[in-house]
C-alpha positions, 0 to 999 in steps of 0.5 A: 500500500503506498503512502498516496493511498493511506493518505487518500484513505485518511482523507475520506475518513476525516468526516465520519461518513465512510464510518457509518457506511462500513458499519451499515454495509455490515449489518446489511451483510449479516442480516443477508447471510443470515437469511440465505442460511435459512433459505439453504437450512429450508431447502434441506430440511423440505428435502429431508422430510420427503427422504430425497436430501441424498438422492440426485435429484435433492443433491442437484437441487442443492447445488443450484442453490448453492450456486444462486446464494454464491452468485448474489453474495457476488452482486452484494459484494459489487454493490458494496464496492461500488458503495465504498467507490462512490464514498471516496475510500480508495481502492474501492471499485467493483472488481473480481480480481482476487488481489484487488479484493484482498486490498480491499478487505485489509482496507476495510480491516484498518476501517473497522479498527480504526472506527473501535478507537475512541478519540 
């Protein structure tokens, strides 16, 4: 991380908005998780009541489950991006990229401590 991005970091912290916003996205985040968990948890439990969780048609049904849970937190994690963008955090753009998200996850790790200190 360059010395440009961590002053163009603490920049967009200065106001307390970015703050706020990480906090917010958190809690939409958990509250998400948590009802994909239950909608994976129904689905199972609906095809263990009628014995056809092991059959391959109730795996199957599973996997595609699966794969539509993973494709929208895929969407949420763009739309945090872009959120994050638009605040001014840099770094912050809707990519896929793997090394990219990686800084961004440190980003928001530094965001998140720092947000816990007490002035």
């Amino acid at each position: 991380v360059t010395s440009d991005v961590l002053s163009a970091l603490a920049t967009s912290l200065l106001d307390g908005t970015v703050f706020q916003i990480v906090r917010e996205l958190e809690e939409i985040q958990q509250i998400l998780e948590r009802d994909l968990l239950n909608r994976r948890m129904k689905a199972v439990n609906a095809l263990r009541a009628s014995k056809r969780v092991d059959t391959d048609e109730g795996e199957a049904e599973i996997r595609r489950l699966d794969q539509d849970i993973i494709l929208e937190l895929d969407q949420r994690v763009a739309e945090q991006q872009a959120t994050l963008q638009r605040a001014g955090v840099p770094c912050m753009m809707p990519t896929n990229k793997s090394e990219d998200i990686s800084l961004q996850m440190q980003i928001l790790g530094w965001i998140q401590r720092l947000s816990r200190i007490q002035v």
